[in-house]
DOLUMMAR-213260 format. One line per 5 residues: number of its first residue (from 0); for each residue x, z, y of C-alpha. Coordinates in steps of 0.1 Angstrom, whole numbers, padded with zeros to 4 digits. Example, Ala and Ser with C-alpha at 12.3 -4.5 7.8 and 13.67 -1.06 7.14 Angstrom:
<pts>
0) 0123:0078:-0045; 0137:0071:-0011
</pts>
This chain:
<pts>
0) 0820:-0131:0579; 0812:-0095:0590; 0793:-0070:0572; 0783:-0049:0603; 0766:-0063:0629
5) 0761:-0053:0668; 0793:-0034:0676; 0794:-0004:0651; 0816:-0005:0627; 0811:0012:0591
10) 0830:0043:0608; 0810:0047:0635; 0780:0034:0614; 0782:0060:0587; 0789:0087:0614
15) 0758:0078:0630; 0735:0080:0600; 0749:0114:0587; 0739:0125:0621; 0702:0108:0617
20) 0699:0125:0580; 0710:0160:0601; 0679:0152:0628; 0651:0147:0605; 0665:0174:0582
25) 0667:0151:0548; 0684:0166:0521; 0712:0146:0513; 0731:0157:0475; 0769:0168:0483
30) 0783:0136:0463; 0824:0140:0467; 0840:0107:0475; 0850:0091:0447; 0878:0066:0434
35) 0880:0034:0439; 0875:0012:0473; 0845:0009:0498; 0826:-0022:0490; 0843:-0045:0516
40) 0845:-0083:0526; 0873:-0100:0503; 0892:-0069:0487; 0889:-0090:0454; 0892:-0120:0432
45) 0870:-0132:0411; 0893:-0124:0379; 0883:-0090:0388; 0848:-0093:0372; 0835:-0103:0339
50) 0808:-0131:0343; 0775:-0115:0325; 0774:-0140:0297; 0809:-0129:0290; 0792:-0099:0277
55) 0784:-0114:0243; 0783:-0083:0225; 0757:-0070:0246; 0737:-0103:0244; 0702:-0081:0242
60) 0712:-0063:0270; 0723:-0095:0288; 0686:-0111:0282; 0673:-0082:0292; 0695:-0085:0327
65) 0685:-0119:0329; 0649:-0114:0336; 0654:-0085:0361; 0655:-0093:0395; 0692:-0083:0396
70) 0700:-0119:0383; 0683:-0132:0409; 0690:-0114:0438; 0714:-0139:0459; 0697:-0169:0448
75) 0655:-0169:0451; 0632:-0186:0476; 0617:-0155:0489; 0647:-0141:0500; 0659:-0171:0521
80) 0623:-0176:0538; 0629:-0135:0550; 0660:-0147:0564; 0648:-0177:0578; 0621:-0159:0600
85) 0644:-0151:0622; 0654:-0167:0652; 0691:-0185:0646; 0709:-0166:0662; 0698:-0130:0649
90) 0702:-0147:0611; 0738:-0154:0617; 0741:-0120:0628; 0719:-0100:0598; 0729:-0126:0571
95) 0759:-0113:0558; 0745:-0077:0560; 0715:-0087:0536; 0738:-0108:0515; 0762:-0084:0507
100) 0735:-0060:0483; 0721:-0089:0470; 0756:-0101:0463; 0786:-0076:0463; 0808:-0092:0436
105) 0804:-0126:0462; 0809:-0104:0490; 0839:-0088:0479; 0854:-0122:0465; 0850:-0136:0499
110) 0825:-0166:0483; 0793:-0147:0500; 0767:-0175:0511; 0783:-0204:0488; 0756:-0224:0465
115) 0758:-0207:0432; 0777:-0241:0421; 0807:-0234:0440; 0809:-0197:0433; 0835:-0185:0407
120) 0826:-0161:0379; 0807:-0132:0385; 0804:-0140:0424; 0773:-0159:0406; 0754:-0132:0387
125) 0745:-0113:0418; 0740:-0082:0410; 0759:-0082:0377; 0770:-0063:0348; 0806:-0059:0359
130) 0799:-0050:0390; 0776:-0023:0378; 0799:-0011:0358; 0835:-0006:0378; 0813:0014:0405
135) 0830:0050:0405; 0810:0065:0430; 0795:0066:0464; 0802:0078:0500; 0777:0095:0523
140) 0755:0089:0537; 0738:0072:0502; 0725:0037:0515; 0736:0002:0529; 0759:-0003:0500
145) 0777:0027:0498; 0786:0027:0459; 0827:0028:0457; 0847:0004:0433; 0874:-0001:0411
150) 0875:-0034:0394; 0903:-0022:0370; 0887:-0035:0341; 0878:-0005:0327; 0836:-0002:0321
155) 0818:0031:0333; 0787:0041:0320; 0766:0071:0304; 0775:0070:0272; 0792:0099:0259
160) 0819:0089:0236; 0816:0049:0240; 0831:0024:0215; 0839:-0007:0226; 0873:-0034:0223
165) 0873:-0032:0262; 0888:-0001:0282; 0852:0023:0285; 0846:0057:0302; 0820:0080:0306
170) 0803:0083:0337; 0781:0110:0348; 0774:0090:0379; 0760:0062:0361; 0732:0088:0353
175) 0724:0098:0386; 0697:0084:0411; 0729:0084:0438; 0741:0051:0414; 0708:0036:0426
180) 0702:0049:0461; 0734:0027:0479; 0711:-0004:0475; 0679:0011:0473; 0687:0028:0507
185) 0688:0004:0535; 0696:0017:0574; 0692:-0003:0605; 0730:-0012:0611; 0727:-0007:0648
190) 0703:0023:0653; 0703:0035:0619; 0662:0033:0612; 0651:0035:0573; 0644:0001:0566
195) 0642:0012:0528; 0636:0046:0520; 0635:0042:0479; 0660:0075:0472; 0652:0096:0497
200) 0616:0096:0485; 0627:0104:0454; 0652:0129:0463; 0625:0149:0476; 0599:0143:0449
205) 0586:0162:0419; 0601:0137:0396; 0635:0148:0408; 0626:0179:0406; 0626:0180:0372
210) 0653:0155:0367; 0638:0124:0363; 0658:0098:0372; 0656:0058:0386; 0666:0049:0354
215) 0641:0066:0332; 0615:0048:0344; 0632:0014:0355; 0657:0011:0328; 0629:0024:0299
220) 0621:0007:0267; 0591:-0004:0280; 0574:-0004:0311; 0554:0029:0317; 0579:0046:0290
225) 0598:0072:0306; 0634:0082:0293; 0659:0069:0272; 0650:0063:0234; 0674:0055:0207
230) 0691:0019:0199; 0719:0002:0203; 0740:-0007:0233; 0757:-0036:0216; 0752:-0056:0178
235) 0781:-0039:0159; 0779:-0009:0179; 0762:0025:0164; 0725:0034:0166; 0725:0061:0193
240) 0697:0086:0199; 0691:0078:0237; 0697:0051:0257; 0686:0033:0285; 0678:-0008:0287
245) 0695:-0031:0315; 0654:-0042:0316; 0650:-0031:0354; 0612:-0026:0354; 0596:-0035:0390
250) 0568:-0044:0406; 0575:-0078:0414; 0548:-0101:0399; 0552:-0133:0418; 0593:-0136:0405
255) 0612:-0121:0377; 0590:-0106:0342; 0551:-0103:0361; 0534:-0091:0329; 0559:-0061:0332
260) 0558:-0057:0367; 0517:-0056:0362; 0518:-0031:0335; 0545:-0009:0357; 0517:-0013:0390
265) 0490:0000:0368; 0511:0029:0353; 0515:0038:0389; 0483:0051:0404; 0449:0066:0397
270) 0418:0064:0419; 0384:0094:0418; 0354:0084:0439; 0330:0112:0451; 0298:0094:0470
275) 0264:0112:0466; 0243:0093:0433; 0210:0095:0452; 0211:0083:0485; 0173:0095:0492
280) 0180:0104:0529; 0198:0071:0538; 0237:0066:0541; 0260:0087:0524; 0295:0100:0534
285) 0323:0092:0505; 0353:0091:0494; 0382:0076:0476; 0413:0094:0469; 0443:0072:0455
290) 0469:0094:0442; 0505:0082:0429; 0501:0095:0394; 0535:0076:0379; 0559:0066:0402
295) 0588:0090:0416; 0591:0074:0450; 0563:0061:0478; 0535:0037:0468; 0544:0009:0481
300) 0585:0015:0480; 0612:-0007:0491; 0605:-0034:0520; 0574:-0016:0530; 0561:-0041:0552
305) 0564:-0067:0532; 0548:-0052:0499; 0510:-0053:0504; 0489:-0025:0488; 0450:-0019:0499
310) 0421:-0004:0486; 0390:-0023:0487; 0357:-0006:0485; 0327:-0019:0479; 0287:-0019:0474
315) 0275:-0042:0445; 0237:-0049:0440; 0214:-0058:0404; 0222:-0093:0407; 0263:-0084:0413
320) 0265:-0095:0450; 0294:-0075:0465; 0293:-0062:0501; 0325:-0046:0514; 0318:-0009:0531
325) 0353:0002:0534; 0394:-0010:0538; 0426:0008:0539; 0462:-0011:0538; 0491:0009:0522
330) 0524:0000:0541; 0546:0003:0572; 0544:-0011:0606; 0579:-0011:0627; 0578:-0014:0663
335) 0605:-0031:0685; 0623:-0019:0718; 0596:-0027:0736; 0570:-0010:0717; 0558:-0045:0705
340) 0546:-0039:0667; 0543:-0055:0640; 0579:-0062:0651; 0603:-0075:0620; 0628:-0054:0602
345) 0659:-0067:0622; 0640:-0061:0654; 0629:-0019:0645; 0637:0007:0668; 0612:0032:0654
350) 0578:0036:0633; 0547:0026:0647; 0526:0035:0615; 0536:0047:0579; 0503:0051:0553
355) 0516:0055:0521; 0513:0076:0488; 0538:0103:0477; 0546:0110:0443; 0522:0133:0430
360) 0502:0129:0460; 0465:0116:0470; 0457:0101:0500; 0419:0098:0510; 0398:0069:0522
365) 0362:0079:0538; 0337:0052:0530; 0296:0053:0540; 0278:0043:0513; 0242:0026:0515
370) 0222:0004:0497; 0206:-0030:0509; 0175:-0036:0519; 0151:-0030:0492; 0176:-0021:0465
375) 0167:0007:0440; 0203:0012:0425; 0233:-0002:0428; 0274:0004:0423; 0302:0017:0442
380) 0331:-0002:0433; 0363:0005:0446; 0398:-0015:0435; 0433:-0002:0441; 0451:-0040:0447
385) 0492:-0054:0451; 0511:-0083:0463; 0546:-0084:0464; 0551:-0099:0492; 0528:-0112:0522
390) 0507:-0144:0520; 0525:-0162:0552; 0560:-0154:0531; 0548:-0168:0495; 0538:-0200:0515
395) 0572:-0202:0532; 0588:-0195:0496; 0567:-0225:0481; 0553:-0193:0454; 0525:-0186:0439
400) 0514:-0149:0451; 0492:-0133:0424; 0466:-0103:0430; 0472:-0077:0406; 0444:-0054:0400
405) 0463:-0017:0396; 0432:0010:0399; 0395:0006:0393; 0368:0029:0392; 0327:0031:0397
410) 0303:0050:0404; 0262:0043:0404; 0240:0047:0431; 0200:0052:0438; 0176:0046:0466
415) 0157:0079:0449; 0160:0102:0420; 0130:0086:0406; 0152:0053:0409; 0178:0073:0391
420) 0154:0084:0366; 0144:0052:0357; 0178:0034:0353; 0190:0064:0331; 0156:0056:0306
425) 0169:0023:0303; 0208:0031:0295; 0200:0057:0275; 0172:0039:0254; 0191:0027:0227
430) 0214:0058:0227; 0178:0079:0221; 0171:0064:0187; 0186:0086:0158; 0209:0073:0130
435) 0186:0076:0102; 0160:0052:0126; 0187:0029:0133; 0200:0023:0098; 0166:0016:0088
440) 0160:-0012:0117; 0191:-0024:0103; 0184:-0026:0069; 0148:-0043:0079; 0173:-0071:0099
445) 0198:-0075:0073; 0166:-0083:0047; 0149:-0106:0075; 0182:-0124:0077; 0190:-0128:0037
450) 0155:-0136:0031; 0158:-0164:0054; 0190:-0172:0038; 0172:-0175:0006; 0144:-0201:0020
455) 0168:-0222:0036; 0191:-0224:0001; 0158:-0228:-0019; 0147:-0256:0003; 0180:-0275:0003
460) 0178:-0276:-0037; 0144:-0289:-0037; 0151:-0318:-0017; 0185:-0322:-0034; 0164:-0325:-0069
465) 0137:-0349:-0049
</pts>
């Protein structure tokens, strides 16, 4: 099995992405090269690595693991019916590439592609706590599993005086987005294309900026918390002030924790509509703007043309019939050698089309709004909506592929201000009436309703006694 495919090698490969990072003029952190080895094909046995429910004294943090995608990152339908979209041949050449960040304890024990059955240890957990944890580092350029190793048996992480039976250092690089970007970061291994961008949009977004990290938001108490907050890392160990969860927060709702990932999606953005309320003169010109309020990379991140985002606007009428005015896909579109797009992630040369959302950002979406035929009023609607993957790939997976619902927002809308007038009588009706009038038509119902209490009681007896 071969890590790199086509005829670079890592060498040549890293060499050539430096000098891409150089071109486009991405800041890159200067990260010294640390101890330990390159993540490689077979440098390892599986006594290396402590199988995650070997980690009994971290059993919370070990449950936690086991509903993040981490656990299931070698071993899920999805993944194999990617892989299986391509043609034969190009799978046998990609496979092991894919494989190997979904799986670098397997890859490094040489058991990469077994069923989890015939695995040994930790070559099963797929992205796993000892794995994790003996990471010392990272060469440049950060992506393509870059992260360096030394399975010595001694635990990293960011605690700063840990306590534990087990050799345990402090890491300051278990702290750092870099710990995150060697997966998150995924280059074309033959021309070097950002496949996955997740780091670098962070590295160049406010959130970094001001020092938020990857695991501040992903590995939070909660989803939509940001930052460490105090607990325990392990049952007998000592209540800290700050620490951060092995919960992994994402935004995959079809697999892994979906009420999480739904809560994370709608921490994520914010929608403001601007559409004239009176549309006396006929059509009027409007607008959405989405903005990434919450998340410190791209909305969507990650495998950006398989995530679907859109925004959905629409007219709705008095009796609540919905008529769609306006449609905008978040994503990116690769194009092959031939200039052939949508082309698939193994066949990218280049970007045909990226629409996305920076952190912090808004994008627009122009809508014309109008009412049908007749109408006095009705609503603009418009709906921010995610799936994690595409529908043609949930089918091939055998999964369920649930909507999720991350923005809403309205906004009313007249044929004439007189319409307007009218409908604002109405809603505001009630809201006219002062408190002292109100209590008193309360009073008058509460007495309507005992006295009629009262009858029914009296009634009963008298038959009771007949």
């Amino acid at each position: 099995m071969r890590r790199d495919t086509g005829s670079l090698t890592r060498t040549s490969r890293g060499a050539f992405a430096v000098l891409l990072l150089m071109v486009v003029g991405l800041a890159v952190p200067s990260i010294a090269l640390a101890e330990g080895q390159p993540v490689d094909e077979g440098i390892h046995t599986s006594d290396r690595f402590t199988p995650a429910q070997g980690c009994a004294c971290h059993a919370e943090f070990v449950s936690q693991w086991g509903m993040s995608l981490h656990s299931q990152a070698s071993f899920n339908p999805t993944f194999e019916a990617k892989l299986d979209e391509a043609e034969p041949a190009t799978r046998e050449l990609i496979e092991d590439f894919c494989r190997s960040c979904h799986g670098p304890v397997a890859y490094m024990t040489g058991e990469l592609g077994m069923a989890a059955e015939d695995m040994t240890g930790a070559s099963a957990d797929s992205i796993g706590c000892s794995f994790c944890h003996q990471v010392t580092g990272t060469d440049e350029p950060i992506a393509n599993l870059s992260q360096r190793v030394e399975a010595d048996g001694v635990y990293r992480g960011g605690l700063d005086d840990p306590q534990a039976p087990h050799p345990a250092r402090t890491s300051e690089f278990h702290r750092s987005a870099e710990f995150c970007g060697g997966c998150h970061n995924v280059n074309h291994p033959v021309n070097g294309l950002a496949l996955e961008a997740t780091y670098t949009e962070w590295l160049n977004s406010p959130q970094a900026e001001e020092g938020i990290t990857c695991q501040d938001c992903h590995m939070s108490e909660a989803p939509g918390v940001v930052g460490p907050t105090p607990g325990r890392v392990a049952a007998m160990g000592p209540e800290r002030e700050e620490i951060h969860r092995m919960t992994f927060w994402g935004a995959h709702v079809e697999r892994g924790n979906a009420d999480a990932a739904v809560q994370m999606l709608r921490a994520a953005a914010t929608l403001t509509v601007e559409v004239p309320d009176v549309l006396a003169e006929g059509p009027g010109e409007g607008v959405v703007q989405v903005t990434n309020s919450g998340a410190g990379h791209y909305l969507p991140t990650g495998l950006t043309d398989v995530r679907q985002m859109w925004l959905e606007v629409l007219v709705v009428d008095a009796q609540g019939t919905e008529t769609e005015i306006a449609r905008q896909a978040f994503g990116t579109v690769f194009k092959d050698a031939e200039g052939q797009y949508p082309a698939q992630i193994w066949d990218a040369v280049a970007v045909q089309s990226d629409i996305r959302v920076p952190p912090m950002e808004s994008v627009p979406v122009t809508f014309t709004a109008s009412l049908p035929e007749g109408a006095e009023s009705g609503t603009i609607v418009a709906r921010l909506k995610y799936t994690s993957i595409t529908d043609k790939l949930a089918e091939a997976a055998g999964r369920e592929n649930p909507v999720t619902l991350m923005s809403e927002i309205s906004q009313p809308i007249y044929a004439s201000p007189e319409a307007k007038q009218a409908a604002e009588r109405v809603d505001g009706g009630l809201m006219g009436i002062d408190t002292g009038t109100l209590a008193m038509a309360l009073g008058a119902l509460v007495a309507v309703v005992a006295a009629a209490i009262g009858i029914l009681v009296l009634r009963k007896r008298k038959s009771a006694g007949a």
